[in-house]
C-alpha positions as CSV (number, residue, x, y, z in Angstrom):
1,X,-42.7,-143.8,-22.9
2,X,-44.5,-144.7,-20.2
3,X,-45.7,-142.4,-17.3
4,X,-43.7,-144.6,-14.9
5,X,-40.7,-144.1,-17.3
6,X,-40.8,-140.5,-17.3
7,X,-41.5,-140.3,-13.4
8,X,-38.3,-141.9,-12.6
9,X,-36.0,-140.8,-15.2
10,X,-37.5,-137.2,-13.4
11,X,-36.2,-138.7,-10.2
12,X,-32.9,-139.8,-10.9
13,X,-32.2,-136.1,-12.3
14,X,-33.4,-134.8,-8.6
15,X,-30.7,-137.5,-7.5
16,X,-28.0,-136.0,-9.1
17,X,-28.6,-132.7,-8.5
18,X,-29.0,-133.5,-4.3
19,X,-25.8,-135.6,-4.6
20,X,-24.2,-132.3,-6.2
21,X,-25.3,-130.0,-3.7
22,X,-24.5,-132.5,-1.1
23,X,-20.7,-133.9,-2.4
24,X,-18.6,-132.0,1.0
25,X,-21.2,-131.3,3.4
26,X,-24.1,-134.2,4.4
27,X,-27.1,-131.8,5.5
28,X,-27.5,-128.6,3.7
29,X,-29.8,-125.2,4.1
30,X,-29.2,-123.9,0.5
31,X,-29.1,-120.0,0.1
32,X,-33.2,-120.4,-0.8
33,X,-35.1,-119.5,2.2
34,X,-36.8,-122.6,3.7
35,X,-35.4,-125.4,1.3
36,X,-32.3,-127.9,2.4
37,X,-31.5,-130.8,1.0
38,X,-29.8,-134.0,2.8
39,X,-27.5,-137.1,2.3
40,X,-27.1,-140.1,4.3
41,X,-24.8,-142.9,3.4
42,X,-26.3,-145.7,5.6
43,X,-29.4,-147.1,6.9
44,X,-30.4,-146.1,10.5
45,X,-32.2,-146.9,13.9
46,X,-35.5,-145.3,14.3
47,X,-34.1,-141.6,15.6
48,X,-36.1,-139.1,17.9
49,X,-36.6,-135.8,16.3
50,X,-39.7,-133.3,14.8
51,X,-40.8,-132.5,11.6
52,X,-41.7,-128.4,11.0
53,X,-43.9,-127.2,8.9
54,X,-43.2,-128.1,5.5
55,X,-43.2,-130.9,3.0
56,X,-40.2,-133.6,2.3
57,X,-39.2,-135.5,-1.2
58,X,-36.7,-138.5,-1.5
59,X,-34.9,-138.5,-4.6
60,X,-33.3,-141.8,-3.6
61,X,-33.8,-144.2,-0.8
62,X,-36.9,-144.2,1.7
63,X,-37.7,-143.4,5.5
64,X,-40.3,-144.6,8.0
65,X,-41.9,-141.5,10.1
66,X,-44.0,-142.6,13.7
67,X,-46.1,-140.3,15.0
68,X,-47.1,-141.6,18.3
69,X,-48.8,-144.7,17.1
70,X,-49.1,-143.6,13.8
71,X,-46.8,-145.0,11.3
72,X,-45.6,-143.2,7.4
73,X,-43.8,-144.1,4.8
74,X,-42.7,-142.5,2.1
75,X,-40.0,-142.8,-0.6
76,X,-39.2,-141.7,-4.3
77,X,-43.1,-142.3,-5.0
78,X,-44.7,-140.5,-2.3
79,X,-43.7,-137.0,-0.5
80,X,-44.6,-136.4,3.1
81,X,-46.7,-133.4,4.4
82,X,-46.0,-131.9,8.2
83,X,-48.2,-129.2,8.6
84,X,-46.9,-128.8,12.3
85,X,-44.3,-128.7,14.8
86,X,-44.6,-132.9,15.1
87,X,-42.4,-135.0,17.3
88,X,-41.9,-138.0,15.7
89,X,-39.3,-141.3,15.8
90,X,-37.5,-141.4,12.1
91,X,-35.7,-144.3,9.9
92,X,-34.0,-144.3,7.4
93,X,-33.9,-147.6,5.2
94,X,-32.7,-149.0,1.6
95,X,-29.9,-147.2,1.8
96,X,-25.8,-148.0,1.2
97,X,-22.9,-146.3,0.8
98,X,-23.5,-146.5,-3.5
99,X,-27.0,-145.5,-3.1
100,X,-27.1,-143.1,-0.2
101,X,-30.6,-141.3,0.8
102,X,-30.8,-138.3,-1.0
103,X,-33.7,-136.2,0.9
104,X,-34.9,-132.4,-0.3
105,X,-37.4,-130.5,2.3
106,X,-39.1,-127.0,1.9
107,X,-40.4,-125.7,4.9
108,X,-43.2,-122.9,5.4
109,X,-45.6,-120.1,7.4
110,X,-49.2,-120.2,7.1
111,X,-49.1,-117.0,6.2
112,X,-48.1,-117.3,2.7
113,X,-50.7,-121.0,2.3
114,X,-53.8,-118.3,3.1
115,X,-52.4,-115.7,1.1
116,X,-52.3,-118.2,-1.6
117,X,-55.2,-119.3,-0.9
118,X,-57.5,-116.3,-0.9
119,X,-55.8,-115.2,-4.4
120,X,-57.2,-118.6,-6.3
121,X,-60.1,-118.5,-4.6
122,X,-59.6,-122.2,-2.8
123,X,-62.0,-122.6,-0.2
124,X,-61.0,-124.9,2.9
125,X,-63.0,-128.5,2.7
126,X,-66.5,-127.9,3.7
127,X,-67.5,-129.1,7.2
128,X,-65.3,-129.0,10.6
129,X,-63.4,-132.3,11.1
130,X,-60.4,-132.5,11.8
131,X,-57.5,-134.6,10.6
132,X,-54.3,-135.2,11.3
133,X,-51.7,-132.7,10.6
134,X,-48.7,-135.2,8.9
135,X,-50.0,-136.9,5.4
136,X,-47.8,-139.0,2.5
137,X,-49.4,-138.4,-1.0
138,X,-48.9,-139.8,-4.8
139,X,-45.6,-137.8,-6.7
140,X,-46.6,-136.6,-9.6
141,X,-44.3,-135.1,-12.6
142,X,-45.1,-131.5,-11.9
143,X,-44.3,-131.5,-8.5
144,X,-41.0,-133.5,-8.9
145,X,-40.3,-130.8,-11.9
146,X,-40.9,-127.4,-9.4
147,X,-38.1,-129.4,-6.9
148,X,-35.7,-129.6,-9.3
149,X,-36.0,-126.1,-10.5
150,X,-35.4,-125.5,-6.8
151,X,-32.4,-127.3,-7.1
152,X,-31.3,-125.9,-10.4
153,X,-31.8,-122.1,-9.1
154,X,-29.4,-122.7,-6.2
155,X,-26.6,-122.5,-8.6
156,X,-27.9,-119.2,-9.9
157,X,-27.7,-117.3,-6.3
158,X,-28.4,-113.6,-8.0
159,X,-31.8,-114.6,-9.6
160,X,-33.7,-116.3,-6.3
161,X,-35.1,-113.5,-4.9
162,X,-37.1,-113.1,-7.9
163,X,-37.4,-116.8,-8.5
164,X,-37.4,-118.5,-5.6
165,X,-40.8,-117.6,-4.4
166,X,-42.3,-118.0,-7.7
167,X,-41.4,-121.9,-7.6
168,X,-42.6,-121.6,-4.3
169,X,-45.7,-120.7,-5.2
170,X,-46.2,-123.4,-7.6
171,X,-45.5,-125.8,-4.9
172,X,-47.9,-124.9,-2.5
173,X,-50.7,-124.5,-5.0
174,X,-50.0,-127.9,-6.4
175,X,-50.2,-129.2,-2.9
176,X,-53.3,-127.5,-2.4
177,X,-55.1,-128.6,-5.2
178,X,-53.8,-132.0,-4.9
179,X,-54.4,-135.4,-3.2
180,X,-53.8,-134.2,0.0
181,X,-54.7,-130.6,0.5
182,X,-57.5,-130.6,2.3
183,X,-54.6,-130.8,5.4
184,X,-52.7,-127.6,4.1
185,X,-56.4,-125.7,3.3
186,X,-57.8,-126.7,6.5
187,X,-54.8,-125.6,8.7
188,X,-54.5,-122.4,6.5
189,X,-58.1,-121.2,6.4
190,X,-58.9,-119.3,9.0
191,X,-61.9,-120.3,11.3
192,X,-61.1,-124.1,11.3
193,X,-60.7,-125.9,13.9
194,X,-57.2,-127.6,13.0
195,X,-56.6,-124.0,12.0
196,X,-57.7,-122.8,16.2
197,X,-55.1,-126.0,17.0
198,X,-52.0,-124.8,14.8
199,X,-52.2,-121.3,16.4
200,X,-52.0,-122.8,19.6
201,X,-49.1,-124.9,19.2
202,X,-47.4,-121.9,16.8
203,X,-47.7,-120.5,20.7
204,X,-47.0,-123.5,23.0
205,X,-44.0,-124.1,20.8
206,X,-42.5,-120.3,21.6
207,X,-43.8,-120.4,25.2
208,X,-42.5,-123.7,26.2
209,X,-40.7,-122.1,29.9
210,X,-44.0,-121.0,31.1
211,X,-45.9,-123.0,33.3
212,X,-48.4,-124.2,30.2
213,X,-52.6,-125.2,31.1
214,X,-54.4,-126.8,28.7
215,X,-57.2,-124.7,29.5
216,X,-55.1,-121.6,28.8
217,X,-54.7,-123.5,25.5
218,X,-58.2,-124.3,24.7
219,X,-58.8,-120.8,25.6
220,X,-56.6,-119.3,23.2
221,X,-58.1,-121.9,20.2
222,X,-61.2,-120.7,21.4
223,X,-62.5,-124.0,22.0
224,X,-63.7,-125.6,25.5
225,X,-61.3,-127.8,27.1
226,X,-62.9,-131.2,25.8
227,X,-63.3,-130.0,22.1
228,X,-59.8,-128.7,22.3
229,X,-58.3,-132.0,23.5
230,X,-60.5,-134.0,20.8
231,X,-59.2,-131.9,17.9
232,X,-55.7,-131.5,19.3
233,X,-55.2,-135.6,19.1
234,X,-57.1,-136.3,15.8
235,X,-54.4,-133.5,14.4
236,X,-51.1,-134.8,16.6
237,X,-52.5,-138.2,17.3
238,X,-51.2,-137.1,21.3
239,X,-53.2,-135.2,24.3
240,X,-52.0,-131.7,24.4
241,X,-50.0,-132.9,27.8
242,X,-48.2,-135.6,26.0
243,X,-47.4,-133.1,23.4
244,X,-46.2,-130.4,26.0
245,X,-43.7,-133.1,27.5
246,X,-42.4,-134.7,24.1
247,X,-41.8,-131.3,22.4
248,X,-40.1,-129.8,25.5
249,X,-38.0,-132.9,25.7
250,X,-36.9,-132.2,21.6
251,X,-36.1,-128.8,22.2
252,X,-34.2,-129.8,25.7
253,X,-32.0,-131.9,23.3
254,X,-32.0,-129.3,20.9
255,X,-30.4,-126.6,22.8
256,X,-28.0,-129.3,24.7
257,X,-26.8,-130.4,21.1
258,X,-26.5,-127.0,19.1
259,X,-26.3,-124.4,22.0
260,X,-24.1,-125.9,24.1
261,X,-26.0,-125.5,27.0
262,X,-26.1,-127.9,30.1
263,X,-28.4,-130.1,31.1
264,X,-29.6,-128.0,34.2
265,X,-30.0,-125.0,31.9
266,X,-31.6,-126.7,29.1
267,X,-34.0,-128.5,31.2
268,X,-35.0,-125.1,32.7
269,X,-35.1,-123.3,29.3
270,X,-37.8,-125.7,28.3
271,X,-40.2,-125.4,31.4
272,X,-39.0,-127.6,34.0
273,X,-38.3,-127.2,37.7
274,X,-36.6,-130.3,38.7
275,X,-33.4,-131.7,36.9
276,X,-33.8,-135.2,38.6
277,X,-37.9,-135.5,36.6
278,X,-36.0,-133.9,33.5
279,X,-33.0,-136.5,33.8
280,X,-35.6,-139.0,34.1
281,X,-38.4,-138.2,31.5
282,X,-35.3,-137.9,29.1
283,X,-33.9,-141.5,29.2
284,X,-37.3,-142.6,29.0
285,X,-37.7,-141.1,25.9
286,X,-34.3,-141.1,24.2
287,X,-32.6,-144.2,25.8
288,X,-29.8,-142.5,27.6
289,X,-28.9,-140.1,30.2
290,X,-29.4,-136.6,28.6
291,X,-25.1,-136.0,28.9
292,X,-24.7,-139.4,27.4
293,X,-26.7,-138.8,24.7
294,X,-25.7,-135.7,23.4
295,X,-21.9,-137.0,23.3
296,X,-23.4,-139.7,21.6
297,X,-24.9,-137.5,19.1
298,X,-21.9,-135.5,18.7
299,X,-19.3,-138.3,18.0
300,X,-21.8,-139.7,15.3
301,X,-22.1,-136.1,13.9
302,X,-18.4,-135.6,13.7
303,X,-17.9,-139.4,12.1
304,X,-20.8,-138.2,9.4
305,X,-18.7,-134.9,8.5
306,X,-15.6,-136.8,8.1
C-alpha cells in the first residue's frame, strides 16, 4: 500500500470523526483545552478575521489564508502554522453541501513550546533572522494520527486531563522537529528576535486602549526603533502601525459581534478617540458600515445554525 494510500485513508477517518463532532453544531471548542473543530457546508468570499497561536488541519476541503500580501494555502496535504495573533483575509474553497470543510485547530502558549523545548534539548536555529510568523508544511502520518487521537479522546471526557496534554505534547514536538519548526523554536526560544517581537504583540494585543508608540514597543523588545520595525514586518509582513490599526479594527468587530457592544463603545474599547475615523477605517477595511456589518454577520450566523 502505498504511502499516499495510507495518508488519505488516515484523512478520511479524521473526516468522519470532525463530521461526528460537528452533526448539530457548525464550529465547536471540544471539552480539550485549546482544540475545536469546524464545518462549513459551502464555499466562501475571502472573510476578515485573525489566526491565534496555534496550528490548523483540514480533513476535507481547503482554504486560502492572506496575510497582507502574503498569500497560503493549505488543504488535506498541508497544515498551517500561526505562531501569532495574525490578521488575515480567509476563503474557504472546494467545498459543497456533500463534501463540506471539515477544519480541526489546536491553539497554544509559548510557555509550554520552551518548556518543551528545554526538556529535548532542541536548540532554536542558529543565527538571528527572522521569518515570518504564519507557515504551511507537508502532513505527515504521525501527525494526522496525534489529531485523531484528539478527536477520539473527546468522547472519553473523564480521561483528558491525563491524556490530553500527553497528545499535546506529541504534537508540538513533532512540529518542532519538523519541516517547519524553525518558526515555533525561534518564537519559543528565548533571546530571539522574533521571540523579542511575539512578547511585544502578546502586549500590544492586551493593551490595545492605550495610546500605543512604536518606540514604547521597540523598547519593550529591546530592540531600537529601526531593528524593531525590520523584524516586526519580516515576522507579520505589516509595520507595527499597520498592525496596531488592523488588529484593533478585528477586535472592534469582535466585541461589536460577541459582546454586544456598540459601535461608540467598541471603537473606544479598542483605542480610539473619534467614532467618525473608527466608522471610517472600518468600511475601508471590512466593506461596510461597522452596524451594517455586524447585522450582516449575525443573519449569516443564525442561517449557518439553522
Amino acid at each position: 500500500m502505498s504511502e499516499n494510500t495510507v495518508l488519505n485513508a488516515q484523512m478520511g477517518q479524521l473526516a468522519q470523526g470532525v463530521m461526528r463532532l460537528t452533526k448539530s453544531e457548525s464550529n465547536i471548542q471540544t471539552a480539550i483545552p485549546g482544540f475545536s473543530v469546524f464545518k462549513i457546508s459551502e464555499s466562501t468570499k475571502p472573510l476578515a478575521g485573525y489566526y491565534e497561536p496555534c496550528v490548523c488541519l483540514i480533513a476535507q476541503g481547503a482554504k486560502h489564508v492572506q496575510l497582507n500580501d502574503d498569500m497560503f494555502v493549505y488543504d488535506t496535504e498541508h497544515y498551517l502554522f500561526s505562531g501569532l495573533h495574525l490578521p488575515v483575509f480567509a476563503q474557504v474553497v472546494n467545498v459543497t453541501q456533500d463534501k463540506p470543510y471539515l477544519g480541526l485547530k489546536l491553539s497554544f502558549d509559548y510557555q509550554e513550546i520552551t518548556q518543551l523545548m528545554l526538556e529535548n534539548h532542541i536548540p532554536p536555529r542558529k543565527g538571528l533572522r527572522s521569518a515570518r510568523g504564519m507557515v504551511t508544511g507537508k502532513l505527515d502520518g504521525q501527525l494526522i494520527n496525534a489529531f485523531q487521537r484528539m478527536i477520539d479522546l473527546t468522547e472519553e471526557e473523564t480521561h483528558i486531563p491525563t491524556l490530553a496534554p500527553m497528545i499535546r505534547r506529541e504534537i508540538f514536538y513533532r512540529l518542532l522537529v519538523g519541516e517547519q519548526g524553525e518558526t515555533l523554536r525561534n518564537l519559543a526560544a528565548m533571546g530571539t528576535p522574533s521571540h523579542h517581537v511575539a512578547k511585544a504583540i502578546s502586549w500590544l494585543k492586551s493593551n490595545l486602549s492605550q495610546n500605543i508608540r512604536v518606540e514604547s514597543l521597540a523598547e519593550l523588545a529591546s530592540m531600537g526603533v529601526s531593528t524593531f520595525h525590520h523584524h516586526f514586518r519580516n515576522i507579520t509582513a505589516m509595520s507595527p502601525l499597520q498592525y496596531i490599526k488592523t488588529l484593533r479594527l478585528h477586535e472592534a468587530r469582535r466585541l461589536m459581534l460577541t459582546e454586544h457592544l456598540d459601535s461608540a463603545s467598541a471603537a473606544y474599547n479598542v483605542g480610539y478617540e473619534s467614532p467618525s475615523q473608527f466608522g471610517r477605517e472600518y468600511k475601508r477595511m471590512f466593506g461596510n458600515s461597522p452596524i451594517k456589518d455586524v447585522e450582516q454577520l449575525r443573519e449569516k450566523f443564525t442561517e449557518s445554525a439553522q
